[in-house]
Backbone as JSON, one array per atom type, in Angstrom:
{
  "sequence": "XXXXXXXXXXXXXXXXXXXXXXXXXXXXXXXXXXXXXXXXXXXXXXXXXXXXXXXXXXXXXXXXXXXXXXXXXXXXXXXXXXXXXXXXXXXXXXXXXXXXXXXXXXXXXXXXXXXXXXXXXXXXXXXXXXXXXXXXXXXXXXXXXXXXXXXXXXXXXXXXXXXXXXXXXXXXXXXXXXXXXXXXXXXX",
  "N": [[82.61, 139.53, 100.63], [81.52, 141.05, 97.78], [77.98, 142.58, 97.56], [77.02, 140.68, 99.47], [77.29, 142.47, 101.71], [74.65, 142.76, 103.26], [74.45, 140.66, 105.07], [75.95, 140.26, 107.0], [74.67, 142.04, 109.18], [72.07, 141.35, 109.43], [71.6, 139.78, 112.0], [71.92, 141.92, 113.99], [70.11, 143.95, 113.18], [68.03, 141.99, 113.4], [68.33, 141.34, 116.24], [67.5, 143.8, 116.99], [64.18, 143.5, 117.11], [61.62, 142.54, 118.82], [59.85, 140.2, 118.45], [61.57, 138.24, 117.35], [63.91, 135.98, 117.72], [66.83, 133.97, 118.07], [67.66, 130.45, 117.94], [68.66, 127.47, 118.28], [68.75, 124.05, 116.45], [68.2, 122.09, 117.95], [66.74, 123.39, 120.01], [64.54, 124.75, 118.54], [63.51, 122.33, 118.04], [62.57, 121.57, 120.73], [60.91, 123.22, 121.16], [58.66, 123.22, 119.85], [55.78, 121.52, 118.7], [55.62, 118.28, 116.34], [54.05, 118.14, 113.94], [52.83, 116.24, 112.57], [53.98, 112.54, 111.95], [56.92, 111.82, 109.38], [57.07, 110.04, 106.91], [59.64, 108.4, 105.45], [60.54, 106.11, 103.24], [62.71, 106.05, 101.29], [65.97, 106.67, 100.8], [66.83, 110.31, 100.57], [68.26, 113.56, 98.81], [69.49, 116.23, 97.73], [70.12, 116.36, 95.41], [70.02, 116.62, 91.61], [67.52, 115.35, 89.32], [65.97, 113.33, 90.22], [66.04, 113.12, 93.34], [66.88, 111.79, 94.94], [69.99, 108.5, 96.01], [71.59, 108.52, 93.34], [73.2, 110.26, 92.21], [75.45, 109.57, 93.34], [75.9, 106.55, 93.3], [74.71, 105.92, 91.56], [75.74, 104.49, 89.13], [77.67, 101.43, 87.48], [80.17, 102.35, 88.04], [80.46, 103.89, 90.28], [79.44, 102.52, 92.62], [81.16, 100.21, 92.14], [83.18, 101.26, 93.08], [82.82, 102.16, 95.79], [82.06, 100.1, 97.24], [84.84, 98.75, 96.84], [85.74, 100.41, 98.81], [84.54, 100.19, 100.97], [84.69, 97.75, 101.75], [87.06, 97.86, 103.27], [86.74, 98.48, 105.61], [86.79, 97.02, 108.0], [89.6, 96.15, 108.53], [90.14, 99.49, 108.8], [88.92, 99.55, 110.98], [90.84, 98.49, 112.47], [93.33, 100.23, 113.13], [95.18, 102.64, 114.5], [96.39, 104.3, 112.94], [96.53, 107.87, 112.29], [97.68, 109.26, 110.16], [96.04, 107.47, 108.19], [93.88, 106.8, 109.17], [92.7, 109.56, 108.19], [93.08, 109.68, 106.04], [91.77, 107.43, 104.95], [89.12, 109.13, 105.74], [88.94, 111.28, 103.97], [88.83, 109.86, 102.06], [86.3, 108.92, 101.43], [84.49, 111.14, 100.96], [81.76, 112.38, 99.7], [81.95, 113.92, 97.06], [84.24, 112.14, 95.23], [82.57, 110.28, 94.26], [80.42, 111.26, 93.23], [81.75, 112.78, 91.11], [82.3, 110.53, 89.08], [79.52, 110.13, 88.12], [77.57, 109.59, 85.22], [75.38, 110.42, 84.52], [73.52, 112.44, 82.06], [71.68, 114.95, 79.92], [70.04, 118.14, 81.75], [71.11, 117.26, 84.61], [73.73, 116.14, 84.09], [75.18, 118.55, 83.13], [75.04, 119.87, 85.23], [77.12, 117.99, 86.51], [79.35, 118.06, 85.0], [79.94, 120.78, 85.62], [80.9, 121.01, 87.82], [83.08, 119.37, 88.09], [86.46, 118.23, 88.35], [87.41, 116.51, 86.59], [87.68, 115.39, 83.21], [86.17, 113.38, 82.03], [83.87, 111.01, 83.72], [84.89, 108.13, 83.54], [87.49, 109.12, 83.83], [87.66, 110.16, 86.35], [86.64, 107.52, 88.16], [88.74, 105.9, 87.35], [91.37, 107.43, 88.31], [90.59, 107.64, 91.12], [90.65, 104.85, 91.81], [93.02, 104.13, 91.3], [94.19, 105.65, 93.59], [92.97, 104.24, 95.72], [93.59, 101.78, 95.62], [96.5, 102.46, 96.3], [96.13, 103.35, 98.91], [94.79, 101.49, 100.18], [97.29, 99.4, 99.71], [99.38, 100.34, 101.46], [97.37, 100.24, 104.32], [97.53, 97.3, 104.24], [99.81, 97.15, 104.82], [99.9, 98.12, 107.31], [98.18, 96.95, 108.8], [98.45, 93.59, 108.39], [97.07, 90.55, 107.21], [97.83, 88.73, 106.03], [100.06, 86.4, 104.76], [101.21, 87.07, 102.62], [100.8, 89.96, 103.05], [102.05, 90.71, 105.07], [104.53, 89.46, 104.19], [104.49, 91.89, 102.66], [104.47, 94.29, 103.89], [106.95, 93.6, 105.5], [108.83, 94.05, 103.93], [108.27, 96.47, 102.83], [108.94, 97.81, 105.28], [111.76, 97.39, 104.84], [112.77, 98.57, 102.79], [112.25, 101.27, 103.35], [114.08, 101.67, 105.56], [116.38, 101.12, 104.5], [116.37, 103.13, 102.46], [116.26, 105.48, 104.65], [119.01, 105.02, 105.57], [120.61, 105.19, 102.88], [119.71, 108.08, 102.59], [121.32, 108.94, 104.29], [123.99, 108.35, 104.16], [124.24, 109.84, 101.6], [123.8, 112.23, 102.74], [126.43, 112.34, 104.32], [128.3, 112.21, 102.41], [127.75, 114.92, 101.08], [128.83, 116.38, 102.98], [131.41, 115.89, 103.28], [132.34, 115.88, 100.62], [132.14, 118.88, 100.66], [133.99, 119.84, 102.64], [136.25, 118.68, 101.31], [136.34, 120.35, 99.43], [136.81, 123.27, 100.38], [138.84, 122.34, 101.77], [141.02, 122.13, 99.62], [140.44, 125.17, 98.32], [141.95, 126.23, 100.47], [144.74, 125.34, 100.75], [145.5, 126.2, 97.9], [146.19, 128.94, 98.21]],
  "CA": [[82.0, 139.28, 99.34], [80.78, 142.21, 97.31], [76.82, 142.57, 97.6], [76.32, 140.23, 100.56], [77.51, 142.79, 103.38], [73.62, 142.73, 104.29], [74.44, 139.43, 105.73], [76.44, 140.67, 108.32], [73.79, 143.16, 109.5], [70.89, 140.61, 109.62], [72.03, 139.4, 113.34], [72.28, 142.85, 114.57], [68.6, 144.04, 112.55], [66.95, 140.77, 114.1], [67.93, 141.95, 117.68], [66.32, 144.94, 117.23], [63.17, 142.93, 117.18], [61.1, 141.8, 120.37], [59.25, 139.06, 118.52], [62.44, 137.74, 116.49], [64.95, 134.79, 118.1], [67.63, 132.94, 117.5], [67.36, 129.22, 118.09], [69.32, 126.13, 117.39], [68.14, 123.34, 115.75], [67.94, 121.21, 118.92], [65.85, 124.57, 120.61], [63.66, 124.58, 117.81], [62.68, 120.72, 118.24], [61.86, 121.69, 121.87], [59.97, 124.9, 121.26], [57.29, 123.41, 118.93], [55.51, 120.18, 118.78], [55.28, 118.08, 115.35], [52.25, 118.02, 113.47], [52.7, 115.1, 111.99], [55.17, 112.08, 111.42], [57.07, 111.99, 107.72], [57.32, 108.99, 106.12], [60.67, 108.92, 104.3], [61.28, 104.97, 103.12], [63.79, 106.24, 100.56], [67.08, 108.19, 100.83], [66.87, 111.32, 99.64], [68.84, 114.06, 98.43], [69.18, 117.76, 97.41], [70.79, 116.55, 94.26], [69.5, 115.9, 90.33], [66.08, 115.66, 89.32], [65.42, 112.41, 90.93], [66.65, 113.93, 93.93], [67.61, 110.21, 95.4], [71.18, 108.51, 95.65], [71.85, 108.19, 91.78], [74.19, 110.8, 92.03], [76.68, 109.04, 93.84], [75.62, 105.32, 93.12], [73.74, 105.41, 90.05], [76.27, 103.47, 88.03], [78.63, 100.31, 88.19], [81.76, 102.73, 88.6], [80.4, 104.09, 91.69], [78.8, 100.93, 93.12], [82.38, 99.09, 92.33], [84.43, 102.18, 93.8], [81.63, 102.04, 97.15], [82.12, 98.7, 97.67], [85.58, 98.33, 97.07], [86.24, 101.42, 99.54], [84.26, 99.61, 102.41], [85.51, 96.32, 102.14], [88.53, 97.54, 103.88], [86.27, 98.42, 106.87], [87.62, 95.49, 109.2], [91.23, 96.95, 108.6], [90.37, 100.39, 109.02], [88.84, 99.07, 112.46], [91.73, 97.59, 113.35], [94.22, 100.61, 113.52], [95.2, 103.63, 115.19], [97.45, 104.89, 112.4], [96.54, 109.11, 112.09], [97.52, 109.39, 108.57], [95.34, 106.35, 107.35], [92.28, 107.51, 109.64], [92.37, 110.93, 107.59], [93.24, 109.63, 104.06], [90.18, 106.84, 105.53], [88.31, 109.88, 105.78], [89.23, 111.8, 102.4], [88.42, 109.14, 100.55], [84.43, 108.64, 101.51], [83.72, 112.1, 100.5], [80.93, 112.1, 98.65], [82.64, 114.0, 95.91], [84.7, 111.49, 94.4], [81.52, 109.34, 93.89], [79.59, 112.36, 92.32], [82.47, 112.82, 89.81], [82.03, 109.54, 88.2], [77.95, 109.54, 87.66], [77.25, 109.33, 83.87], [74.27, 111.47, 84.1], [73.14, 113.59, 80.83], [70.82, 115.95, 80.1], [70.38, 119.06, 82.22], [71.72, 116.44, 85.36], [74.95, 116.04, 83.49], [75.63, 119.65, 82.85], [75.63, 120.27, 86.44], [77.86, 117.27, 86.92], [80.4, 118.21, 84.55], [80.4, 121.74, 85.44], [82.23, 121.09, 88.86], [83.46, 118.33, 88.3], [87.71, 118.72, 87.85], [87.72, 115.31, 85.63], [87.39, 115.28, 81.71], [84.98, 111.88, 82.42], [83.32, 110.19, 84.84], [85.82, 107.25, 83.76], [88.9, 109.67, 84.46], [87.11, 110.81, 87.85], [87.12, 106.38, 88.34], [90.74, 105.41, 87.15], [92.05, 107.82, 89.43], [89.81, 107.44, 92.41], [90.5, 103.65, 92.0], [94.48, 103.99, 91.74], [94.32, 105.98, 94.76], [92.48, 103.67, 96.75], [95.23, 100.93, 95.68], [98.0, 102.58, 96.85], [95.9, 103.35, 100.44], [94.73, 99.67, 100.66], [98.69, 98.78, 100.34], [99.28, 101.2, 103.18], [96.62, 99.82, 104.95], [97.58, 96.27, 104.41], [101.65, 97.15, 105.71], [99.56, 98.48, 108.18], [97.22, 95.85, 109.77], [98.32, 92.55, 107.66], [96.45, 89.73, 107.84], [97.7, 87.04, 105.31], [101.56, 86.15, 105.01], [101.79, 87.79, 101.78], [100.41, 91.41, 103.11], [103.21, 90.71, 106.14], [105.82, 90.02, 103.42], [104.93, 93.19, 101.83], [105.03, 95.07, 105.04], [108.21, 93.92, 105.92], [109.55, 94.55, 102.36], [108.11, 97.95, 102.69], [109.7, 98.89, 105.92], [112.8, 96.98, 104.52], [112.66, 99.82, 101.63], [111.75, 102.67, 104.18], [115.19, 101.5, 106.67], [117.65, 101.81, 103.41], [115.76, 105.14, 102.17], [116.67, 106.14, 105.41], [120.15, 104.88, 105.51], [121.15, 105.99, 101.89], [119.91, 109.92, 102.59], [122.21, 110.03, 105.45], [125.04, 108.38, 103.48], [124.33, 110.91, 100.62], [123.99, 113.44, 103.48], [127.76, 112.16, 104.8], [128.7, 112.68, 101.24], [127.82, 116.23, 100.63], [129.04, 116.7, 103.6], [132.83, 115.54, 103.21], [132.85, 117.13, 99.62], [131.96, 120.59, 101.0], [134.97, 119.85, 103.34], [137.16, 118.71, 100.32], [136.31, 121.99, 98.44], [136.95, 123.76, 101.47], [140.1, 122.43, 102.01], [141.67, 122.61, 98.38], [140.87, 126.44, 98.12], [142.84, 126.7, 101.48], [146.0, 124.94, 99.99], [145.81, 127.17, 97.49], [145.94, 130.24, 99.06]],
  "C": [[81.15, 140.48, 98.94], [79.33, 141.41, 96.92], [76.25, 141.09, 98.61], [76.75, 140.9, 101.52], [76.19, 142.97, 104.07], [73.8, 141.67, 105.37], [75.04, 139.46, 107.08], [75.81, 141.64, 109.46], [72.5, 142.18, 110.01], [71.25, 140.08, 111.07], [71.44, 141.09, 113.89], [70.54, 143.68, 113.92], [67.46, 143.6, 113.55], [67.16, 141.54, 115.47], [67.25, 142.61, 117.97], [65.0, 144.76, 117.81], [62.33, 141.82, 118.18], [61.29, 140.3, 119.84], [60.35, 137.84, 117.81], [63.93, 137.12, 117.41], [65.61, 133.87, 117.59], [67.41, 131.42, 118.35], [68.64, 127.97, 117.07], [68.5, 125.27, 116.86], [66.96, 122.22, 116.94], [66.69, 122.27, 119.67], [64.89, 124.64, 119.95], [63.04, 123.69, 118.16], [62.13, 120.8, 119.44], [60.63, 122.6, 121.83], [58.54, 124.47, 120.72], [57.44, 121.72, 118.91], [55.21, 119.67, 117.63], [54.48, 117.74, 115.05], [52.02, 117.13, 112.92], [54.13, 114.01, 111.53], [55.5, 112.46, 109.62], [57.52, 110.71, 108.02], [58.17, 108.83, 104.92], [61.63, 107.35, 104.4], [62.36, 105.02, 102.44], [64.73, 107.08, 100.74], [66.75, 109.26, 100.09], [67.67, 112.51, 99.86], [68.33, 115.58, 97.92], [69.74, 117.65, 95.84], [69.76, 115.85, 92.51], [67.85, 116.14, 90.62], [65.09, 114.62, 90.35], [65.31, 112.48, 92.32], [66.64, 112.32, 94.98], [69.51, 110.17, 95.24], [71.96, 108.81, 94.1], [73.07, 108.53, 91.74], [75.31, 110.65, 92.08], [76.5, 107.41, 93.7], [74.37, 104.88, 92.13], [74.5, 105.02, 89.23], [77.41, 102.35, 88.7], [79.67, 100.66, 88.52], [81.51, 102.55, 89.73], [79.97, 103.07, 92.63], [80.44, 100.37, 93.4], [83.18, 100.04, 93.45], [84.14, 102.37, 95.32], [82.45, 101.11, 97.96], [83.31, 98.11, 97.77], [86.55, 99.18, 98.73], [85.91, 101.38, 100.99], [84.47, 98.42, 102.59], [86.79, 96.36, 103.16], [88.0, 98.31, 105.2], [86.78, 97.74, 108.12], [88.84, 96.21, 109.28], [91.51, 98.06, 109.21], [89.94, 100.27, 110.65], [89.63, 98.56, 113.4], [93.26, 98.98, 114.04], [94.15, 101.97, 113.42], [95.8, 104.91, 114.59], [96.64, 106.57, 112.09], [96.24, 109.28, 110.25], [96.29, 108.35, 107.56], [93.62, 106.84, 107.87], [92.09, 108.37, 108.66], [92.41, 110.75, 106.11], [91.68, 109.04, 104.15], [89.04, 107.91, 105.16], [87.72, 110.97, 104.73], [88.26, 111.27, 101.7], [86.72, 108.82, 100.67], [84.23, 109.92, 101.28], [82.99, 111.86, 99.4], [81.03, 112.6, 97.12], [82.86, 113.51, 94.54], [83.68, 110.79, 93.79], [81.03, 110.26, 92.82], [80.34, 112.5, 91.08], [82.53, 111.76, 88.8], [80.42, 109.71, 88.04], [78.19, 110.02, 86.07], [75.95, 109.77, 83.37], [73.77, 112.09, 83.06], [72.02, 114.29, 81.28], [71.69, 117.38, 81.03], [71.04, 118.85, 83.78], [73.26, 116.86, 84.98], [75.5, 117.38, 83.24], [76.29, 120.12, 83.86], [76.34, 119.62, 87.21], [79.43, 117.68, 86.37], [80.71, 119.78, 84.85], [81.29, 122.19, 87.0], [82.52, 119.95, 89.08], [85.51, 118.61, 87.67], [87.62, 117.37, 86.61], [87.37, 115.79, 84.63], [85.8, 114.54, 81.67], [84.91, 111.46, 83.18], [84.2, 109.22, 84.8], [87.48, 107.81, 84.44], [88.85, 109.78, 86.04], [87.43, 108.75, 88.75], [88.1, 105.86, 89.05], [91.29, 106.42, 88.33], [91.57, 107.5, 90.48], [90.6, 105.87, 92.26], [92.29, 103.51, 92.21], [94.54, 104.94, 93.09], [93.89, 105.08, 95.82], [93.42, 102.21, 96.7], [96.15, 101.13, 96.37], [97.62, 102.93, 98.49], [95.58, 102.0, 100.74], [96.24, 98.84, 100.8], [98.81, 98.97, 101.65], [98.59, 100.81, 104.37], [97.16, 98.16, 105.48], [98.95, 95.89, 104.9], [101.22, 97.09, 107.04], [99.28, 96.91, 109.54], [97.27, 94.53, 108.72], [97.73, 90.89, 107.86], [96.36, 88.27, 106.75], [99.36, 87.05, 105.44], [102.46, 86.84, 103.79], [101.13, 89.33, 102.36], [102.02, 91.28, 104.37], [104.14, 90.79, 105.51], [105.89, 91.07, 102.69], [105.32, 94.16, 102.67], [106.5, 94.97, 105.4], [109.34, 94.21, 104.71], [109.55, 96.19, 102.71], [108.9, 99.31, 104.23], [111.18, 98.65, 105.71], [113.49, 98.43, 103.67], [113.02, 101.0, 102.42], [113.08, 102.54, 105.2], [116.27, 101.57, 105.31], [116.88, 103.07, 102.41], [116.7, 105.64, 102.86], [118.34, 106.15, 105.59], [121.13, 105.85, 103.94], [120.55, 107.79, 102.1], [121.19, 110.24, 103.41], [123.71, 110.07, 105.16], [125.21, 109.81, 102.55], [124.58, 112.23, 101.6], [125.96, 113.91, 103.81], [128.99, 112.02, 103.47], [129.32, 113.82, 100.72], [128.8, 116.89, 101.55], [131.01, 116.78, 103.45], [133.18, 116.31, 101.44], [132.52, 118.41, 99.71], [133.89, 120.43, 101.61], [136.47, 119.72, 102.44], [137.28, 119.63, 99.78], [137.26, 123.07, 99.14], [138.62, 123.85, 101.66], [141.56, 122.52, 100.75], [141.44, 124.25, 98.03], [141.58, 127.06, 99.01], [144.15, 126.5, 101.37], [146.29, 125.89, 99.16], [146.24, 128.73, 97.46], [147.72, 130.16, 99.57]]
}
């Protein structure tokens, strides 16, 4: 990055320097004793003026999109599946939440100015059809009423003739290459 190569120098500077050490966080907490508790009944944040949740649960999108996104807690507890852990894991970024707040002012400026959505409702609607089509997934997954079981077995019903029709289509292409093949050899 042009005009931070000091940054790479500041390590190598500091050594120079008897009285000057590096320390972790955990090394720190040993090294020095605290001068006093903090008293911190409320969440807080680096974000907005309020500098609280708001950001991410200051309206009924985010609240509904929260709440519908940990309801499926129990489920996600229940299974081992890779892909679902990591989408699981996607989808709680705090991000998506941030992109729906409804903020104004000089708040809102710095919401909409990295935010990819148009609106906080666009930022929503999508977030919310995504979390549909992983709660299916989820519910093929680990089903736990008789209609999530009949969708599962619908869905691997679907997913076993997928698989069957590519290989037909495969055993297709395959025999009209061979037809081609063998009509420009006749000819000849």
């Amino acid at each position: 990055m042009p005009g931070f190569d000091f940054l790479e120098n500041i390590p190598v500077e500091a050594l120079k320097k008897k009285h000057i050490t590096f320390a972790t966080p955990t090394e720190a907490a040993e090294m020095f004793q605290p001068v006093a508790p903090i008293n911190v009944p409320y969440p807080i944040s680096w974000a907005d003026e309020e500098r609280d949740l708001t950001a991410w649960l200051g309206n009924e999108m985010q609240q509904e999109a929260v709440d519908k996104l940990y309801s499926l807690l129990p489920k996600i507890n229940q299974t081992n599946d890779k892909k679902l852990l990591t989408d699981w894991s996607h989808l709680q970024c705090s991000d998506h939440f941030y992109y729906m707040c409804t903020k104004f002012f000089s708040d809102g400026d710095v919401h909409a100015y990295f935010n990819p959505y148009e609106t906080p409702y666009e930022a929503f609607i999508n977030y919310m059809n995504v979390l549909s089509d992983f709660t299916l997934r989820l519910n093929a997954e680990v089903p736990d009423s008789s209609y999530d079981k009949e969708i599962a077995n619908l869905s691997d019903l679907i997913s076993e003739k997928d698989e069957k029709i590519k290989k037909l289509e495969e055993e297709i292409k395959k025999l009209r290459t061979k037809k081609s093949v063998t009509k420009k050899t006749e000819k000849k």
